[in-house]
C-alpha positions in Angstrom: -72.2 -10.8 92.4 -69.7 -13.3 90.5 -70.8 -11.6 87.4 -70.2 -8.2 88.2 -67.1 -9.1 89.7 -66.2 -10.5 86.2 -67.1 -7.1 83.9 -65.2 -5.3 87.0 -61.7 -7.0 86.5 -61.1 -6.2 82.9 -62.3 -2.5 83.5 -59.8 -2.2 86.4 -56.9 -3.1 84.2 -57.6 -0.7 81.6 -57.7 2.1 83.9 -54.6 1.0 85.5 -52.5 0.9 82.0 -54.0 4.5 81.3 -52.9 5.8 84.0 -49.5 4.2 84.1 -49.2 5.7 80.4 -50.3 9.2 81.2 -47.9 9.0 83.8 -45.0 8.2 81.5 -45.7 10.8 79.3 -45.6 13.7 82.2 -42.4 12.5 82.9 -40.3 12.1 80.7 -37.6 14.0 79.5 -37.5 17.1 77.1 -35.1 16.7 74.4 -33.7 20.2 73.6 -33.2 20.2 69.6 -29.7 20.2 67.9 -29.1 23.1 65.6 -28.1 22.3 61.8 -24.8 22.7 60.4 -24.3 23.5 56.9 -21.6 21.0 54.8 -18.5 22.5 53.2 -17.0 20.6 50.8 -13.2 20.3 49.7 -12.9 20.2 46.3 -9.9 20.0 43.6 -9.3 23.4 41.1 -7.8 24.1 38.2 -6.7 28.0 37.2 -8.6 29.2 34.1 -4.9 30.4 32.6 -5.7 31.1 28.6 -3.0 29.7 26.3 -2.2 28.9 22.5 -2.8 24.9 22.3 -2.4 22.6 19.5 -3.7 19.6 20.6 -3.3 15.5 19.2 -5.8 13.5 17.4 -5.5 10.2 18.8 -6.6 7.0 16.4 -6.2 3.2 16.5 -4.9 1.4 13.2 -3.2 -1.7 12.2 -0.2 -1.7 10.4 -0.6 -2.6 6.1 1.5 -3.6 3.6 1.9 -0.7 0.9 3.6 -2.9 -1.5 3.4 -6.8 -1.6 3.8 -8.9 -4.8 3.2 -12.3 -6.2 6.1 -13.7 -6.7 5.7 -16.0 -9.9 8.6 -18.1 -11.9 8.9 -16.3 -15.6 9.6 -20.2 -16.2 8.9 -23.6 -15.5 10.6 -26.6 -14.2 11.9 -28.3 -11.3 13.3 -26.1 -8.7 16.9 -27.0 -7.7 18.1 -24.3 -5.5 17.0 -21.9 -3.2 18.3 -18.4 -1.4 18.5 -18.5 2.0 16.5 -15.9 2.8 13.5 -17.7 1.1 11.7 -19.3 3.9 8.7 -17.8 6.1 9.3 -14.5 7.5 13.0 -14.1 5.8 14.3 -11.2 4.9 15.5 -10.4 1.7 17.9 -7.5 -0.3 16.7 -6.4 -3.5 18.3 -8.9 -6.3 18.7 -11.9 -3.6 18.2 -15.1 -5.0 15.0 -17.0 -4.0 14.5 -20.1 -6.1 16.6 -21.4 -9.4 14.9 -23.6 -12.1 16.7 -26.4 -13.5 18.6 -24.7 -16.4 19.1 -28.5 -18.3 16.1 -28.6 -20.9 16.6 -24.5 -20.9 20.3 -25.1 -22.4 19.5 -27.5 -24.6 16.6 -25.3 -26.5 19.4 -22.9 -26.2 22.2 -25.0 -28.2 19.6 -26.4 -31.1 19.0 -22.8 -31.4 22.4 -21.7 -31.8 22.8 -24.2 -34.3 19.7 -23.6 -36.5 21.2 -19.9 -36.9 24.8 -21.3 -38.1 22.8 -23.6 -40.1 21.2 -20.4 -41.5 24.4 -18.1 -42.0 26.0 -21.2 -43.8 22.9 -21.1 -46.5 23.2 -17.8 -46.6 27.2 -17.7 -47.5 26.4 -20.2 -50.4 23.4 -18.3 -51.5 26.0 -15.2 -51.7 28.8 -16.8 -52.8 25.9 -18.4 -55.7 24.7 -14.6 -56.2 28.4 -13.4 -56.9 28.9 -16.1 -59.3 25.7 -15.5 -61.3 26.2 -11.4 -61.1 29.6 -12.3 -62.8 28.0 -14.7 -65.9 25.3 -12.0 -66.1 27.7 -9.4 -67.0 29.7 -12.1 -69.6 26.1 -12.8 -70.9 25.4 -9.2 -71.4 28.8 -9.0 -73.4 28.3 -11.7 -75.5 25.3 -10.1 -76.4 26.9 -6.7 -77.4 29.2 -8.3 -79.0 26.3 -10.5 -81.2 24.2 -7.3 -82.0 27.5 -5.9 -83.3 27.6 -8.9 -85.3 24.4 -8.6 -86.9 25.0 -5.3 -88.0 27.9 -5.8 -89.6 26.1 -8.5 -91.4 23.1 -6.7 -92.3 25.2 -3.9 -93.7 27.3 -6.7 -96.1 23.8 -7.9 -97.3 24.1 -7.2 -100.9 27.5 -7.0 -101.6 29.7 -10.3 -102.5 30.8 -10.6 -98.7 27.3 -10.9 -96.9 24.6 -13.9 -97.8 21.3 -14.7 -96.3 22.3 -17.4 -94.6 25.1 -15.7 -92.7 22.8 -13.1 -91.9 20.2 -16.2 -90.4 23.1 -17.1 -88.0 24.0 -14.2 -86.7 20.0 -13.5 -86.0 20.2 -16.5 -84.4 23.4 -16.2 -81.8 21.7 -13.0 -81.3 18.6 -14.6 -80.1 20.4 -16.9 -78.0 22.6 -14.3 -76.1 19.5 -12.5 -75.3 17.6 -15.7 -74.0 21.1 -16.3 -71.7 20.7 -13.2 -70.3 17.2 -13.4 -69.4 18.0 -17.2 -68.0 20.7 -15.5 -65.9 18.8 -12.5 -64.7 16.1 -15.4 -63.5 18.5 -17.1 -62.0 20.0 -14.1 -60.0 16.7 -12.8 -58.9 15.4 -16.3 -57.6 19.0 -16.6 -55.9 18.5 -13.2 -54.3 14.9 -13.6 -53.2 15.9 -17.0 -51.5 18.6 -14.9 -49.5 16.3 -12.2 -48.7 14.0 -15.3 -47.1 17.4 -16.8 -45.1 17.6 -13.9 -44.0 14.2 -13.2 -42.8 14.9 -16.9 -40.7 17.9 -15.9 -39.9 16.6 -12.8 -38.0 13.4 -15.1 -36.7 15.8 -17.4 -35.1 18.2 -14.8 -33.1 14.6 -13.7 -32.1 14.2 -17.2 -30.7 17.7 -16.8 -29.2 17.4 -13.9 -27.4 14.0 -15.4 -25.7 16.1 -18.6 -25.0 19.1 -16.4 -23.6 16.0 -14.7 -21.6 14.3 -18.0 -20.3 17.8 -19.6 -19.5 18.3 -16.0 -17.4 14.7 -15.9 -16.2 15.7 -19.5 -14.2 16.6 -17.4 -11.6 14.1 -16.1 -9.4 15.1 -13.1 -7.7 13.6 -10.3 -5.3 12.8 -7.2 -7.0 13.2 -5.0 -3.9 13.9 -5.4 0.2 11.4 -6.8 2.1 9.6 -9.3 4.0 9.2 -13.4 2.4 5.6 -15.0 3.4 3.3 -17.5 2.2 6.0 -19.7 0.8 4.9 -22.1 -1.8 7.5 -24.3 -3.8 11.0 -26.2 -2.2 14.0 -27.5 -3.6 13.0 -30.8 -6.2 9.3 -29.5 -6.4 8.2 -28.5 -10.2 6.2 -24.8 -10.4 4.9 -23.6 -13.5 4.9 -20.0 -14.6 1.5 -19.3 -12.8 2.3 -20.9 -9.9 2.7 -18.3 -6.9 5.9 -19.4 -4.8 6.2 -16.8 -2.3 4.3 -13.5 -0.9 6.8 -10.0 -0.9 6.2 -7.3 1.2 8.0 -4.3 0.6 10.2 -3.7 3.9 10.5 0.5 2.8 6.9 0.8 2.3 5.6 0.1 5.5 2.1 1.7 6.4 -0.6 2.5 8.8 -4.2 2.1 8.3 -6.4 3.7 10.8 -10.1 5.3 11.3 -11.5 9.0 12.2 -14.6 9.6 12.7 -16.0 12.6 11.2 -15.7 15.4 13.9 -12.1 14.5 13.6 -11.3 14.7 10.4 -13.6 17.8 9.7 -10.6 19.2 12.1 -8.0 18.1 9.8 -9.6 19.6 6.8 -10.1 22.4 8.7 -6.3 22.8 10.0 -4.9 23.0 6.3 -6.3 19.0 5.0 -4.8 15.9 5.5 -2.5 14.8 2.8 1.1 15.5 3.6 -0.1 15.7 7.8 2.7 14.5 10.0 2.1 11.6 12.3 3.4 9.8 15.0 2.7 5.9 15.0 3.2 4.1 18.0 3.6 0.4 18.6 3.6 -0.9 22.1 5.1 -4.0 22.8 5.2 -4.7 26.7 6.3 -2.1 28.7 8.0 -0.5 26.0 6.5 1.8 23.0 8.5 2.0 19.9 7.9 5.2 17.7 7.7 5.8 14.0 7.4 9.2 12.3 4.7 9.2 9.4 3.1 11.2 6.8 -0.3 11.3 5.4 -0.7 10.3 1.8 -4.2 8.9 1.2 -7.9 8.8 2.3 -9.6 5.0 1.5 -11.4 5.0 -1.7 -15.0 4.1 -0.2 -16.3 5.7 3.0 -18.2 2.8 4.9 -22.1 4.4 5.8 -22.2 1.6 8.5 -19.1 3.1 10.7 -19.1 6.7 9.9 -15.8 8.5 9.3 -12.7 7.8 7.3 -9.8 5.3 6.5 -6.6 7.3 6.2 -3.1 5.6 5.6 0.0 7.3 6.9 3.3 6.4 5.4 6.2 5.3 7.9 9.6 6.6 6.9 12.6 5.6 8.3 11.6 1.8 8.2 13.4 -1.4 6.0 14.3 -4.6 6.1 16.3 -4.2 9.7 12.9 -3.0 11.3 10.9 -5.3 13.9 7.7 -3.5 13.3 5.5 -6.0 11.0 1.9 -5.7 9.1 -1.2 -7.1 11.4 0.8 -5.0 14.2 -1.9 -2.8 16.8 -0.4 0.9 16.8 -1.7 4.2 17.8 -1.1 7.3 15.4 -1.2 11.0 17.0 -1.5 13.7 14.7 -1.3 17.5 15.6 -4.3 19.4 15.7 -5.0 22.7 14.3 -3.9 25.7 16.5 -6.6 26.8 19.2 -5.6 30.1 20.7 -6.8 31.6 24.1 -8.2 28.8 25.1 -8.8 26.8 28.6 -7.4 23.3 29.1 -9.4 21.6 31.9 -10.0 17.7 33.4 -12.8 15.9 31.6 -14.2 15.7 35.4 -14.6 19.7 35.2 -17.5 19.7 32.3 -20.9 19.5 33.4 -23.5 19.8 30.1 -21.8 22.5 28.5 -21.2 24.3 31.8 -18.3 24.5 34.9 -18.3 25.5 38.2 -16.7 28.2 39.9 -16.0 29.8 43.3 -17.4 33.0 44.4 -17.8 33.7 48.7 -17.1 30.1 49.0 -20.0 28.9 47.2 -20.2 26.8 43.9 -21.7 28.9 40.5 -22.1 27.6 37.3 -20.6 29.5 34.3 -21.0 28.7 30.9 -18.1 27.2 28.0 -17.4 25.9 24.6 -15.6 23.0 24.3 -13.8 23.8 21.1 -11.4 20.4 21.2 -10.6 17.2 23.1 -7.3 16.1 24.0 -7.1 12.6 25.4 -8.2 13.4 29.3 -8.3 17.3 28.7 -11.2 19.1 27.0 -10.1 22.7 25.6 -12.9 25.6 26.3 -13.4 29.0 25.5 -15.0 31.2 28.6 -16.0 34.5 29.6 -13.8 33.5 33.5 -11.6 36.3 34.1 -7.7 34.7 34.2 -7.1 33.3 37.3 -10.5 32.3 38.1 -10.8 28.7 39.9 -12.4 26.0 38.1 -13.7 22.7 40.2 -12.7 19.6 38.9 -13.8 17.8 41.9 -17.1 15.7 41.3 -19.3 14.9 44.3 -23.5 13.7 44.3 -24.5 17.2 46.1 -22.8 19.1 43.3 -25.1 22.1 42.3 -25.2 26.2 42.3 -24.7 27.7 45.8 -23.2 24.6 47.3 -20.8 25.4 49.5 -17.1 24.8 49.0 -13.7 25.1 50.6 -10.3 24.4 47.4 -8.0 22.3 48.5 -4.7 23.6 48.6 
């Protein structure tokens, strides 16, 4: 009895939670089910209005010298002045003075100079004054010869008669002989005096060579710029010697001011297309703060290697309007604008209202996809060409559920 009692107690309890479960189930409540509303979305639009748009290439570039020189002393010495514009980052007017050298040892070259050439001119008047002289005794010589051949002849013609002998005749031979030998002495002497003027002169000439290059060294002391600009990477002060190889200062040009800057090749196939790119106008702009400084520009030049590694070009684009009173400096962060080539009848629409080549429209309230080509990109606005009739509503608005058939209510 005890055991049956046992197997009895656990089969009691399982009947008695089936049937409070069964009894649950009949009554509980029926749960009527809720009927499904369909989402509408409100979305931004954008007119598809066709218009004639010439759009900007945007680029980033550095500003660049376009003309900077070496600045070397023509000659050497101690340096014992100084302009006061020569000092890092001074600015400095064509011809301004930057460094003198000491013009001591330059004078005194000058001076022994000057005095070898009055050294020379006084050789030279007694070498002429010696020349006259001998031209003179030449043409007495030359007489006296006439007048001993004349001489001779008469003699020769007495010979024979009771007036001429043979020793007369001898003596006059003789005089004869020695008025020629004069003359040849004298002719001698005249052409060595006239060669050794010819060489006095030939120094003469060498050493107002020599002067003028002294003249130029003493006026070559002064170092001076060649044109407006911009004094860097100074290298010499006042008692310091520099040598004519010695670079003493860095000078860029403050009128040649220039931007460097990179297109990649999509964007300068555009250029090429919309006429090429030498002589393109830019606009360079330099931000500094909350303020943006402008510069008009022109394209002159393309870089003379293209890099393989980056793609695209280096273009330079000349500033105009810029010199020495200009803040804008090379190493400067600027962005260039250039105008694109003239797209006509096209769409300008939001970056956000491209989807893979496609955009979405409104037709009975209800999203449809209609296909463009993006024919340009400027900055945040992407320029299409599409078959929408004017007028027709383009979403801009972006949302996760965004597909064909979706539907849509445009905002205001």
């Amino acid at each position: 009895m005890r055991r049956l009692l046992k197997l009895a107690a656990p089969v009691a309890v399982l009947a008695i939670a089936l049937l409070g479960a069964g009894y649950l189930r009949a009554t509980r409540p029926e749960v009527a089910p809720e009927a499904v509303t369909e989402r509408r979305w409100t979305v931004a639009w954008t007119a598809a209005e066709r218009q004639d748009l010439r759009p900007e290439i945007a680029a980033f570039g550095t500003i660049a010298a376009g003309r900077e020189v070496a600045l070397k002393p023509l000659v050497a010495g101690r340096v014992v002045e100084v302009g006061p514009g020569f000092v890092e980052g001074g600015v400095v007017a064509a011809g301004d003075l930057l460094i003198a050298i000491d013009p001591f040892y330059l004078k005194s070259d000058l001076g022994e100079i000057e005095a070898r050439i009055a050294e020379t001119k006084a050789r030279l008047d007694d070498l002429a004054a010696a020349i006259e002289a001998t031209t003179d005794l030449l043409a007495n010589d030359r007489q006296q010869q006439a007048l001993r051949r004349r001489d001779l002849a008469r003699r020769e013609r007495l010979m024979g008669t009771a007036a001429g002998s043979e020793r007369t005749l001898d003596d006059a031979r003789l005089t004869l002989a020695q008025a020629k030998a004069q003359v040849i002495a004298r002719r001698e002497s005249l052409a060595r005096l006239t060669a050794q003027a010819a060489e006095q002169q030939a120094t003469l000439a060498r050493w107002r060579v020599v002067r003028d290059r002294a003249r130029r060294a003493l006026a070559d002391r002064r170092l001076t710029a060649p044109f407006a600009g911009f004094v860097t990477d100074i290298g010499a002060e006042i008692g310091g010697r520099v040598g004519t190889g010695d670079t003493v200062a860095r000078l860029i040009d403050a009128h040649r001011l220039e931007a460097r800057f990179h297109l990649g090749a999509g964007a300068f196939a555009r250029l090429l297309a919309g006429g090429g790119y030498r002589g393109r106008p830019a606009t360079v702009t330099w931000r500094t703060g909350d303020q943006n400084r402008r510069f008009a520009a022109t394209i002159e030049r393309m870089e003379s290697k293209i890099d393989p590694t980056t793609g695209g070009v280096e273009l330079y684009a000349r500033l105009t309007g810029v010199g020495p009173d200009t803040v804008l400096r090379p190493g400067a962060f600027v962005t260039v604008r250039i105008p694109d080539r003239l797209y006509r009848g096209v769409v300008a629409v939001p970056e956000t209202a491209l989807h893979d080549g496609t955009v979405y429209t409104v037709a009975d309230d209800r999203l449809v996809r209609a296909p463009v080509s993006v024919v340009a990109r400027d900055g945040a606005r992407v320029l299409i060409e599409t078959a929408l009739p004017e007028g027709a509503p383009i979403v801009v608005t972006r949302f996760p559920e965004m597909a064909p058939g979706v539907r849509v209510v445009l905002s205001p």
